[in-house]
N, C-alpha and C positions, 0 to 999 in steps of 0.2 A: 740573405738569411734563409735555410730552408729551414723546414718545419721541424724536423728532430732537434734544432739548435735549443727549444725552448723547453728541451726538455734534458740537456747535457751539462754537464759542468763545463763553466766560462774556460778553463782551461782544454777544453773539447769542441770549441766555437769552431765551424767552420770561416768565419773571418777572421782572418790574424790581428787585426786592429782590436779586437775582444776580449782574445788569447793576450797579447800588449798590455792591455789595461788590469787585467788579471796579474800577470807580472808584475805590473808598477805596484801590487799593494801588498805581492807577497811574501812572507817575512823566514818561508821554510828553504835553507840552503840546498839538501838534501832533493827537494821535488824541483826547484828551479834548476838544480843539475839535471836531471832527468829528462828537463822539455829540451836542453842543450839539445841529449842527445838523439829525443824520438822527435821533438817535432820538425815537419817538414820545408816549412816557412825558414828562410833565412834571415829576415826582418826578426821575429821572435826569438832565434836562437840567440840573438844579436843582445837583444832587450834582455834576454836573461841572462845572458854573460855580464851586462852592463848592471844588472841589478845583483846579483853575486858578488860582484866587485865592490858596491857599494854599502851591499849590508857586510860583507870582509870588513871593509877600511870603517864601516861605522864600529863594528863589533870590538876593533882595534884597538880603537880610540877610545870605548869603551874602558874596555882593560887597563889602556895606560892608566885613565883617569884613579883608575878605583885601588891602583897599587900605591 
């Protein structure tokens, strides 16, 4: 962890394990597309595909329920 980290949004962690953990809580489709496409880590892009997919098939399931 270098020194700037404590001063960046967890989405801006020099550790991908950070950037990860930041993904697993976040609920905005729109910016989890965005680290797809900027962040450099493949581990991450991974995690936010896999979370994309999962607030999708939640949202889904959502809809059915409510029609």
């Amino acid at each position: 962890m270098g020194f700037s980290d404590l001063f960046v949004p967890k989405y801006l962690h020099s550790n991908p394990k950070v950037r990860i953990k930041f993904i697993n809580k976040c609920e905005d489709l729109d910016f989890l597309e965005q680290m797809t496409e900027k962040d450099e880590d493949n581990t991450v892009v991974q995690a936010a595909r896999d979370r994309i997919q999962a607030l999708s098939a939640s949202q889904s399931r959502t809809d059915y329920q409510t029609q």
